[in-house]
N, C-alpha and C positions, 0 to 999 in steps of 0.2 A: 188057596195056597198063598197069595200076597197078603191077604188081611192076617195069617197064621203068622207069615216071615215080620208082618210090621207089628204084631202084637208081641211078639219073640224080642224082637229088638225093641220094642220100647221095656219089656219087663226085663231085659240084660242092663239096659242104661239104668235102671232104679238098682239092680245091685251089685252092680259098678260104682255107679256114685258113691251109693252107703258107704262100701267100700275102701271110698276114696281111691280110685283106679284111675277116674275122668274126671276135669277138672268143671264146674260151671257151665263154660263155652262149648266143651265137648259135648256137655248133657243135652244144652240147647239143642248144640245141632242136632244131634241124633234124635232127641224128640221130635225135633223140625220133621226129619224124614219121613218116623214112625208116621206121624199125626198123617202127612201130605199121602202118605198110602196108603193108608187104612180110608181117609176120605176119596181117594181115588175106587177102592174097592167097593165103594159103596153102589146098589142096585139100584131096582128102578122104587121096591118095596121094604125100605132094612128095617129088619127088625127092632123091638124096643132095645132089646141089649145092645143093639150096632148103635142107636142113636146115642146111649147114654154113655157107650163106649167113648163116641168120637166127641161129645161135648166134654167128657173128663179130660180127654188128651189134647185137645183145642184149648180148653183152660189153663192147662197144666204148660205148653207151650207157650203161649201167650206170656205170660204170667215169666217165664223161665227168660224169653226175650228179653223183659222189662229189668230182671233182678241182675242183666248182664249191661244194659244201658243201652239196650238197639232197641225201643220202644216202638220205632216206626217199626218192624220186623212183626207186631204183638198184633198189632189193629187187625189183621185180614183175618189172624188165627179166635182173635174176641169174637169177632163177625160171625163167622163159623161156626161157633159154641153160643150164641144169639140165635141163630138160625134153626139149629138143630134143639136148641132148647124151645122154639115154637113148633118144630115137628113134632117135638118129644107130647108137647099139649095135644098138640090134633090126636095122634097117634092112642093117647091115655082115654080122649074123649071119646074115641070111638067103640073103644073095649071097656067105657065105665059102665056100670050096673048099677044105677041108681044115685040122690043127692050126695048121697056121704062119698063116694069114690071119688065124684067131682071135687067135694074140697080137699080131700085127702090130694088126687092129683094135682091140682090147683096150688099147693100149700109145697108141694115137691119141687113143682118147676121153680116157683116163685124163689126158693132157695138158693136155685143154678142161674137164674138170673140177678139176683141179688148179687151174687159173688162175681158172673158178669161185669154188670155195671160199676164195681169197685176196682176191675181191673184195668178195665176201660177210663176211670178217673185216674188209676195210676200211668197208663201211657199216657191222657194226656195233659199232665200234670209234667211228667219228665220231658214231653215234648213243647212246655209252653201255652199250651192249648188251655190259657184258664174258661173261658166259656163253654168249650167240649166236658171240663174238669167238673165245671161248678152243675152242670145241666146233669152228667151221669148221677154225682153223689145224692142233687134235689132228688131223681127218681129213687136213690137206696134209703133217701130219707122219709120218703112218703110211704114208702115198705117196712116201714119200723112198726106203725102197729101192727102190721101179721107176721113182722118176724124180731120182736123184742129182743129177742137173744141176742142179735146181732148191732144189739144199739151202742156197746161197750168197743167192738171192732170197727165200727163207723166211726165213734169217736177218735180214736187212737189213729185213725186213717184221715182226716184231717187234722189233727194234729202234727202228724208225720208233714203234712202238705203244705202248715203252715212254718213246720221247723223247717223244710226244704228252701221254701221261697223265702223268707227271713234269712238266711244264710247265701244270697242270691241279691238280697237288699231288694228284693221287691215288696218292700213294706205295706201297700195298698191289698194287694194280694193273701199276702202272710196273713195281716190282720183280719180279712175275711172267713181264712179256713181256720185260724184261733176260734175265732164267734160262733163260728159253726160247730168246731168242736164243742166249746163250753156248752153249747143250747143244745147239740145231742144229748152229751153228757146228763141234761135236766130231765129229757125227756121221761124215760122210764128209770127208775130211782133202784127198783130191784136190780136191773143191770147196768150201773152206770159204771164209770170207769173210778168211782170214789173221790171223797175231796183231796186228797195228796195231788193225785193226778189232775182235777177239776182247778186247785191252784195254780197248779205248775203251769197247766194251761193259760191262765189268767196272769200270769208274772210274767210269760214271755209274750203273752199282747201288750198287757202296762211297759216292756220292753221296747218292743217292736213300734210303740206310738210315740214313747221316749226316743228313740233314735230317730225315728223319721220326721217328726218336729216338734219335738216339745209345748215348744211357745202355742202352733197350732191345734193342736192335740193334749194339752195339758189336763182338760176335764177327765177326757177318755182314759188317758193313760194312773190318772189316780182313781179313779169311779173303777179301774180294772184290777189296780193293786189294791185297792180296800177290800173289793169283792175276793181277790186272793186270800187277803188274810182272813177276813172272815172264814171262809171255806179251811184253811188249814195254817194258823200263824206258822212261818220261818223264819229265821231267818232271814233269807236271800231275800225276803218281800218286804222286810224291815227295811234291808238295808237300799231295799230300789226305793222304796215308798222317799227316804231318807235323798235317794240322787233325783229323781225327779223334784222333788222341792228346790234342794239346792238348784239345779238347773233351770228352775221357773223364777227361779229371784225370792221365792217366799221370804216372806219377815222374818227375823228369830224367833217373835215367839209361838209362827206358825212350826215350824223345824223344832223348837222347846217342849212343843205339845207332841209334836209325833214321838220324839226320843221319848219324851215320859211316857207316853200312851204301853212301853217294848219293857221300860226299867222293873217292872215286875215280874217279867216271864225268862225264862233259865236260857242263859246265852251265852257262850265259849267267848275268854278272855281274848283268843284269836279275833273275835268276833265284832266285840266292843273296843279292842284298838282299833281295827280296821276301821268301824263306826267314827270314831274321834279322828284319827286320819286323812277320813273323807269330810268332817266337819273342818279341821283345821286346814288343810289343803285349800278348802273353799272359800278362805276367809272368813270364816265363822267364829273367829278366836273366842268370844263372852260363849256360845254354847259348846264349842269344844273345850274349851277349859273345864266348864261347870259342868259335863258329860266328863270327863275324863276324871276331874275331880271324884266322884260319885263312884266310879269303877274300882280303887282299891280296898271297900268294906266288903266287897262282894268277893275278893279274890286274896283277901290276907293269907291265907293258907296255900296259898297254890306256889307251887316250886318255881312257875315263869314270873311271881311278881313282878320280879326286876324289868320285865318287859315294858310294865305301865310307867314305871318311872324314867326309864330310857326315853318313851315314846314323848315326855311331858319335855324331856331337858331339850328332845329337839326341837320341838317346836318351840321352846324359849328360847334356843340359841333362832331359829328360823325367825322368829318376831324382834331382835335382837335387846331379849331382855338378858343380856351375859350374866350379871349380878343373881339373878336369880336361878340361873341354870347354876350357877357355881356352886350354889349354896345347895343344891338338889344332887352336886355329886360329892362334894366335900360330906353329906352324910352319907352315903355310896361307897365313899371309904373310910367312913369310919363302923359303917357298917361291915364292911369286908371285916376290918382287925374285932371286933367285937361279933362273931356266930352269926354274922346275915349275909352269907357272899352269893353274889351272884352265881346263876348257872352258867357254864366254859361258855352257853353260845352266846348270852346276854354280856357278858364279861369281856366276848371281841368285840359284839356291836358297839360296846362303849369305847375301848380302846381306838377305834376307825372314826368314832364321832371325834373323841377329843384329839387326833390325829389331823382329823380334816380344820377341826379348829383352828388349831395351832400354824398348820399350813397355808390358813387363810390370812393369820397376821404375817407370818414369814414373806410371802408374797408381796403386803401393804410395808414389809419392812420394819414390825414393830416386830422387832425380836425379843425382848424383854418379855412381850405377852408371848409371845409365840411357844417362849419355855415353858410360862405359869401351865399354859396346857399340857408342853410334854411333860413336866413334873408332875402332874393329875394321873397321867399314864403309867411316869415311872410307879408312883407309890403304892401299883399294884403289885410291883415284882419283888420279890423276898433276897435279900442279899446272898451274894451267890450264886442265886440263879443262873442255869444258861440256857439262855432260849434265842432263838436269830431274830426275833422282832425286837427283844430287849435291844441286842445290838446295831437294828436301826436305828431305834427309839435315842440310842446314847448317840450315833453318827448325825441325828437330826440335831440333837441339842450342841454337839460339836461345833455344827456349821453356826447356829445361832451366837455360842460362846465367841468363833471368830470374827462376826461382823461388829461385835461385841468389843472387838479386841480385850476379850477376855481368854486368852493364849494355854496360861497355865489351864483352867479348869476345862477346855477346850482338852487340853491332853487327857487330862483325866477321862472325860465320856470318852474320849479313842483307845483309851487302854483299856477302858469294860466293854466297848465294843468289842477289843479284839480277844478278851476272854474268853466272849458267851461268842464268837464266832473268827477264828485268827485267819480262816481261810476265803474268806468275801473280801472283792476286788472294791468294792466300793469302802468296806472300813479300811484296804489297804489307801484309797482315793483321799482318805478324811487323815489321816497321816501323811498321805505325800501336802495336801492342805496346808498343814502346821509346817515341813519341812520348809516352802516357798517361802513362808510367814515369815520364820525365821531365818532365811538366807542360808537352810544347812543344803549344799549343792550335793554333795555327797552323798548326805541320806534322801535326797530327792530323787538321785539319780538311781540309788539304789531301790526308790520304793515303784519306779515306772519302770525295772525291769522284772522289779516282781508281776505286778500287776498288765504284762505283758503277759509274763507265763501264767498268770491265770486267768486271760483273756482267750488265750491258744488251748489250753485244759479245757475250760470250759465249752469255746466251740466242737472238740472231739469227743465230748460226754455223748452218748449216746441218751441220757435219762431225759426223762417227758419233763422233768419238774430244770433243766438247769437254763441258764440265763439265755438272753434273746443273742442270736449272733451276734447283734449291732451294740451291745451294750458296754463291751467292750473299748472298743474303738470310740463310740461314742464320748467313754469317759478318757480314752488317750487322747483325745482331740480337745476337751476339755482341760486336761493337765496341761496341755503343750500353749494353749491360749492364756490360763492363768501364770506358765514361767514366764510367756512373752510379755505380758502386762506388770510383770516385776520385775522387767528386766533380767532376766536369769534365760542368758540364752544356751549355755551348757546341758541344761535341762530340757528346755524345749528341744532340740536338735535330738535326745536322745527318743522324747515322744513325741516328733514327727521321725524318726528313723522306724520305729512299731509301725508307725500309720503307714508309712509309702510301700510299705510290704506286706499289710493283711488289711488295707482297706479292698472293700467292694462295690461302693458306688464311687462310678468315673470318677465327678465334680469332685467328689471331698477329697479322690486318692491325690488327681493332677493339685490341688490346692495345696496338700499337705505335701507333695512335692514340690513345687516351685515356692513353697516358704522354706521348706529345708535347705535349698540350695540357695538362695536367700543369705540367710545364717550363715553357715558352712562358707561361703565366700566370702564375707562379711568378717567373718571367725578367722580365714584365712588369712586374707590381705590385712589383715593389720601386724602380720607375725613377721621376719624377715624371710628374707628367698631362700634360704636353706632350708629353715621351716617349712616353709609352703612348701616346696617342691615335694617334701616328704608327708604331708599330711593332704595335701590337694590327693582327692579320690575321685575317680569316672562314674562311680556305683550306682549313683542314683539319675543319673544321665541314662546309666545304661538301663537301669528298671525302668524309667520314662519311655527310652525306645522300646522297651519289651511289652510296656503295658498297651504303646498305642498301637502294636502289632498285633494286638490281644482281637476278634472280633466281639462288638459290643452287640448287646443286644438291649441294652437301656433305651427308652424312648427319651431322657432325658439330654442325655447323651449324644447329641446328632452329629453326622458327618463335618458340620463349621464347626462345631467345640474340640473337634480332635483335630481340623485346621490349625485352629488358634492355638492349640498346645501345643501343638510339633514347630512351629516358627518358633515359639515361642522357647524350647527345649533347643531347637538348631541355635537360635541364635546365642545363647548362651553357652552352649560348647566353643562357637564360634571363638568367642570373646574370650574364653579359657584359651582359645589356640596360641592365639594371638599374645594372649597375655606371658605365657611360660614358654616361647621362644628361645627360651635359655635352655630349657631342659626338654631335647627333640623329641625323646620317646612320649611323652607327656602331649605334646605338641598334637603329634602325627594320632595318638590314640584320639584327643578332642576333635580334630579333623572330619578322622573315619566316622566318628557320633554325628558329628554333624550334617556329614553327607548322609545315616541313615537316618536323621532323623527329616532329615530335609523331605525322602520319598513317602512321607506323610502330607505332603503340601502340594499342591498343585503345581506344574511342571510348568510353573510360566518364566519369563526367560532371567527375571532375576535367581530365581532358584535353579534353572540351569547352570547361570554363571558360579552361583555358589558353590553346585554339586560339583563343578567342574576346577574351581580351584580347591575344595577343598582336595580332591583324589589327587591333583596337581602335587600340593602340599604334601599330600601323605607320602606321594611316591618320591617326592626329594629328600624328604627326611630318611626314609630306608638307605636311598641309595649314599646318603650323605653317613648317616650310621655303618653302611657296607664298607664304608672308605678308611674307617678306623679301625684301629688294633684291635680286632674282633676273629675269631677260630672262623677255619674255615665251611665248618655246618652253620657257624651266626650267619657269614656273611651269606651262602646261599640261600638260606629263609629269607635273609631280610631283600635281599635280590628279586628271589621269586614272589615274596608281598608285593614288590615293588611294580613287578610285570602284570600283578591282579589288582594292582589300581588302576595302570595304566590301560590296561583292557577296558576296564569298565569306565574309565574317564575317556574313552574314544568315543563308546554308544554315547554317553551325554553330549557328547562334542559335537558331534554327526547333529543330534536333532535341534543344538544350537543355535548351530550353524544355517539351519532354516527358518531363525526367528529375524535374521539381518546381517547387515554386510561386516564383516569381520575377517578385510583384507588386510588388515595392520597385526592384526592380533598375533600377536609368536608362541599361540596354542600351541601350532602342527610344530613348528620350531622344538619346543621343549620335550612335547609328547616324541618325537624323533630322539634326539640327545639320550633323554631318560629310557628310554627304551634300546639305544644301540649302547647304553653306558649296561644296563642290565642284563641286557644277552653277551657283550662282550663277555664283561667278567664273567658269567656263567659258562663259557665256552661254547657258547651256540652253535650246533654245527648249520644250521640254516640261515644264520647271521650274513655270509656275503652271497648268498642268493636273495634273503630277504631284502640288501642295500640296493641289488640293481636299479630297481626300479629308482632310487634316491640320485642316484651320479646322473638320471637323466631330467629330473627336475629343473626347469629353465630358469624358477623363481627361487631357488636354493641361495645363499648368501655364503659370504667367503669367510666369514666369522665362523657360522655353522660348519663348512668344510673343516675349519681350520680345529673346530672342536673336538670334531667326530676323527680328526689325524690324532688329535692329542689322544683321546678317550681308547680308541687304538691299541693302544701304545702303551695304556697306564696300568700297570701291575696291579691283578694277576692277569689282565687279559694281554694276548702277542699277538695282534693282525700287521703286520706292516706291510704285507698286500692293501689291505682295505683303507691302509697309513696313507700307501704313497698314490691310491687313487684318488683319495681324498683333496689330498694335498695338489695333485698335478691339477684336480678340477677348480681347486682355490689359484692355482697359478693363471689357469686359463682366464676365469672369471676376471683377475688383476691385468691381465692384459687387454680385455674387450673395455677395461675403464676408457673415455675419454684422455683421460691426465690419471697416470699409473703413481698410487701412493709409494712411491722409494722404498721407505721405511717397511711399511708390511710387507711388498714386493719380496725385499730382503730377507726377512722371516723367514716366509713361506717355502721362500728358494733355497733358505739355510736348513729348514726342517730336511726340506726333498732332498737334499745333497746328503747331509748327516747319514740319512737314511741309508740312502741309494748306492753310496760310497763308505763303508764301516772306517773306521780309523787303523792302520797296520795292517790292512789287509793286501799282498801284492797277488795274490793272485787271483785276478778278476777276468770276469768273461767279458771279450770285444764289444758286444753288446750293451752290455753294461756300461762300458766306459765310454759307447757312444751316445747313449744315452743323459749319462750326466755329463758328459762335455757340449750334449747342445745345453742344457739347462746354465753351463757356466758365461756361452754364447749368448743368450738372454740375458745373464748376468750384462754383460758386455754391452750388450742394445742398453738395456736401459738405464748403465753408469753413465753411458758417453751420451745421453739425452739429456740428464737435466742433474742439476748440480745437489739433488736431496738425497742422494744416495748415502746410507753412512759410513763412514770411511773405515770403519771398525770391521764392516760387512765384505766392505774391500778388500782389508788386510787378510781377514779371516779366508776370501776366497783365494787368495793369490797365495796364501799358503798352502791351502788344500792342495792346488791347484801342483803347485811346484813340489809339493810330498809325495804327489802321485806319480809327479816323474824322474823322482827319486827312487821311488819305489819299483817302478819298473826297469831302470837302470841297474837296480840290486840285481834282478832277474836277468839278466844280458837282453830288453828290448831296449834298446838305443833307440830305434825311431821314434815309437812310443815315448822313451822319456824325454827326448828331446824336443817331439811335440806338447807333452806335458806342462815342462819346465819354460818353453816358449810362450804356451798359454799365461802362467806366472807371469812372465816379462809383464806381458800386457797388459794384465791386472797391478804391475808396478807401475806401471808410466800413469794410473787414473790414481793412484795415491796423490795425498798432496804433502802434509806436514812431514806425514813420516816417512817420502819416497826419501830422503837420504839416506834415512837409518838404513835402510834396507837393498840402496843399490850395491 
């Protein structure tokens, strides 16, 4: 029942396969199985059919391993089918009936081991194993005379052995299984593999001794391509016989005699160029000439003639005989206008030779020659014509004309260029040329906004055939270097403006940026401040900050080069900040550039400081813009800007602040001010909870007090709570002086009075008026201390002073006004000049 299921399964895999159902690998394996259990089923006695059974399917398996590349998988299953092919002997001998059965059996096995032993050379041959390889085929060869049939399959099977290891470069190798071949192949003549095949064998040893060392090998390898050709002239055995000379050094006229030895047997024009190719390539010029010579009576007729004449002019251009290649196409076209033209393919190879000529003098700078060639070119094309090579052809001689300073005729090839093609950036390129030439800024300017828009076209063409992305840019980058070397910097400015907005490599975009701005500043400052102001633009400051926010992925491109460009963009915002002072909003926008561009830079504490003045900057200019004739939606924007600088100029501050001592610095001063001036005017309702913590400040200054009363106070904001605490802690501070300044003393006491006491008002609370009557007592302290008090401050107190008890006397309080008016007195007796005016 197992041997039934493995004979089952192996006859489903043969027609599955056929079928194509299983792939190779599957077939393998499943043979694999079949084979392994059917040898498993085997008895103590099997039958003839079981033996002959399992050496088919051991071979067949084998064989299946080998043709999948697991060769080591092949060996136990050959083994097997070896083994059972000497059962199969015994087995025959013992049921033979006399001499003839014996050879008959004899003659049977010998068959299954013959095909044995061939499989066994192809494992191991794919396993390396040349002495396992070379020892199997010795025994299939010594079985050639009882099995001549198989002398044609022998050969072919070293042959294969030797194209394998040739291809492997084991040339020692290779060449032994060629020899093997060729000398099977002699053996029996009725079945040999024929001489086509017996050459072919013999070209790729003359090959194989050729590649592996000529010099060494040089007898071998021609004694093998003679014997090739003798067996079957080709060709390919001309043309080795022909490379193996070349490569041994032979003389010409050993190389003379082999070429003549071929000139009478029938060989494709393809053939005999190639021939003269490989003669002229090798420096063989006297026999490639006088070979090539020789080739056009043999091929007058043939449609590729023009081929052999092409092949002649290059190699005259390649030996640099010019005069004579000239004269070999100047009849090329006269042959064209006279019924001999070339074939389309012949007719471009020519146009690319006299192309490449022409481009070789252009290069050395001999323009003059450079056109003699493209005029070769031209005078294939018929007037008229339009074709887009024509319209190269005329852009090439364009550029020639201009170095030429030949200008006029220079227009000319641009205007047949833009005939035979009006929509290529490049004949638009050979016209912006001429425009520089001649100083037309306008139509220069006009021909780089073309050539914009059909740089941007082109990159969105979706077709296989349209221009390389970079070709573009490449040529606006070019444009923009030719106006700067002519001084035409209106021009330039407009093809670096293209560039700084569709370049894609980093290096050229930031270059073509920082030239533009360059310019553009350059262009600027030479014009007056009205100008500037109105023509000064942030735009490309801000595409710099935008691109180095961009994440690169360039290797060219490293993290230092996007250092060096952001300082380098900072500082230049900077410098604009600086520079238009005049005009704030201007100012404040370079500022904020600059602070973003700074956070491209390392946070070392120069750049701290910068980051931290410029927010500084930005937010004085809002609040300083908030303070003019502006509606009241301007001034809350620019208020609330004002408080999102200062936000973000605190984080900077804070980590500053830990690079060193920065006890003097009237940062926290301003950031305070600028921030109580912006919540003010906004109407903060958390503004005098925000201050508390400020009145308790020990290091707070009387200046600052005295700012933050004003700021208070200055329309549209009304704190005069937040006024007179200010103020009372500026009075306090003027008192803890050693030696109290008179002068500011006065001020501050004027503010708080002002205040505290409105003018015309008599009806005041107790507190209140006791309040400002000790402040007028302080008055008092420190008139009668020192003689700097201003007398003005005097007069002005002594009047308050006595209107308040005026004022109160209006009302019927008499005590109160008469305390009042007595306070007065007192302040008249410290008057000096004008106490008479006033007693």
């Amino acid at each position: 029942q197992d041997e039934e299921c493995a004979i089952s399964l192996w006859n489903w895999t043969v027609t599955k396969h056929t079928a194509n159902v299983i792939n190779d690998e599957q077939r393998a394996k499943l043979r694999f199985a079949a084979c392994r259990l059917v040898c498993l089923c085997e008895g103590s006695d099997p039958s003839e059919a079981t033996i002959r059974r399992q050496i088919l399917m051991s071979m067949k398996t084998g064989k299946g391993w080998i043709d999948i590349g697991r060769a080591d998988l092949a060996d136990g299953f050959l083994e097997i089918a070896m083994s059972r092919t000497e059962k199969l002997y015994a087995k025959l001998l013992e049921g033979s009936d006399g001499e003839a059965d014996i050879h008959v059996h004899k003659a049977d096995v010998e068959k299954s081991v013959f095909k044995v032993l061939s499989y066994q050379a192809e494992s191991a041959v794919a396993q390396g194993d040349f002495q396992r390889a070379m020892s199997c085929v010795q025994r299939c060869k010594d079985m050639l005379m009882k099995l001549p049939k198989e002398t044609c399959y022998l050969s072919i099977l070293c042959y294969n052995f030797g194209v394998e290891t040739y291809e492997q470069k084991k040339y020692e190798q290779s060449s032994v299984w060629l020899s093997q071949s060729y000398d099977i192949g002699k053996i029996d003549m009725k079945y040999s593999v024929g001489k086509e095949m017996q050459a072919k064998v013999l070209r790729l040893l003359a090959t194989v001794y050729f590649e592996w060392d000529c010099n060494l090998y040089l007898d071998k390898a021609l004694k093998a391509i003679n014997l090739a050709n003798q067996e079957n002239l080709h060709p390919a055995g001309f043309f080795l016989k022909v490379k193996i000379l070349l490569k041994s050094g032979a003389s010409d006229e050993d190389i003379s005699s082999a070429v003549a030895e071929f000139l009478h047997h029938e060989m494709s024009l393809d053939f005999c160029l190639n021939t003269a190719k490989l003669l002229l390539e090798h420096g063989r010029e006297s026999v490639g000439f006088d070979f090539l010579k020789s080739v056009p009576e043999r091929f007058q007729s043939s449609p590729d003639f023009g081929k052999i004449t092409l092949l002649h002019i290059e190699f005259l251009l390649q030996n640099k005989r010019e005069l004579l290649a000239k004269q070999k196409i100047e009849e090329i076209i006269i042959g064209h206008y006279t019924g001999k033209q070339l074939l389309p393919e012949a007719l471009n190879k020519l146009h690319i030779i006299l192309w490449d000529r022409a481009a070789k003098h252009y290069e050395t700078k001999s323009y003059s020659e450079a056109l003699h060639w493209y005029n070769y070119s031209a005078s294939f094309y018929t007037p008229g014509q339009i074709d887009q090579n024509l319209s190269k052809l005329q852009r090439n001689m364009a550029s020639c004309y201009l170095h030429l300073k030949q200008v006029d005729k220079a227009k000319e090839a641009v205007k047949e260029a833009e005939r035979c093609d009006p929509n290529s950036i490049f004949t638009k390129f050979s016209v912006y040329k001429i425009a520089v030439m001649e100083k037309d800024t306008d139509k220069a300017v006009e021909t780089i906004i073309e050539m914009g828009k059909l740089a941007e076209k082109s990159s969105q063409c979706e077709d296989k055939l349209r221009l390389d992305e970079n070709t573009g840019t490449n040529l606006l980058s070019l444009a923009a270097q030719i106006a700067l070397e002519n001084e035409q910097q209106v021009v330039a400015i407009k093809a670096l403006e293209y560039l700084s907005e569709h370049l894609q490599d980093c290096r050229q975009l930031f270059a073509a940026l920082k030239c533009l701005v360059r310019l553009m500043l350059s262009k600027i400052m030479a014009e007056n401040e009205e100008k500037r102001q109105v023509h000064l633009q942030n735009h490309f400051l801000v595409l710099a900050q935008k691109r180095l926010a961009e994440s690169f992925t360039e290797e060219k491109f490293t993290g230092d080069m996007r250092i060096l460009e952001a300082h380098w963009f900072r500082k230049v915002a900077w410098n604009l900040a600086v520079q238009f002072s005049s005009c704030p909003e201007k100012m404040r926008d370079f500022f904020l550039l600059s602070f973003k561009l700074s956070q491209f830079c390392p946070s070392d504490k120069a750049v701290l400081i910068a980051q931290r003045t410029c927010l500084l900057m930005a937010a004085a200019v809002d609040l300083e813009m908030g303070r003019q004739q502006v509606t009241p939606s301007e001034r809350v924007e620019l208020l609330t800007q004002a408080l999102q600088h200062l936000q973000t100029c605190k984080e900077v501050w804070k980590v500053l602040k830990l690079t060193g001592d920065f006890a003097k610095d009237p940062t926290d001063t301003l950031l305070l001010l600028y921030e109580f001036e912006a919540r003010s005017k906004l109407n903060d309702p958390t503004l005098p909870s925000l201050m508390e913590s400020v009145w308790e400040q020990p290091q707070i200054e009387v200046k600052t007090l005295e700012i933050l009363a004003s700021l208070a106070m200055e329309s549209p904001a009304r704190y005069p709570v937040l006024c007179k605490k200010a103020l009372k802690s500026a009075l306090n501070l003027h008192r803890k002086q050693p030696v109290i300044d008179a002068v500011k003393f006065s001020k501050c006491l004027h503010s708080l009075i002002d205040l505290s006491l409105p003018t015309g008002i008599t009806d005041l609370d107790a507190c209140v008026l006791q309040e400002v009557w000790d402040y007028f007592e302080d008055a008092l302290n420190v008139i009668s201390s020192t003689d700097a008090y201003p007398e003005t401050e005097v007069l002005w107190l002594m009047t308050r002073a006595w209107n308040t008890g005026i004022f109160q006397y209006i009302v019927g309080k008499y005590k109160e006004a008469e305390q009042w008016c007595g306070l007065g007195m007192r302040f008249l007796n410290q008057l000096g000049s004008l106490k008479k005016s006033y007693e």
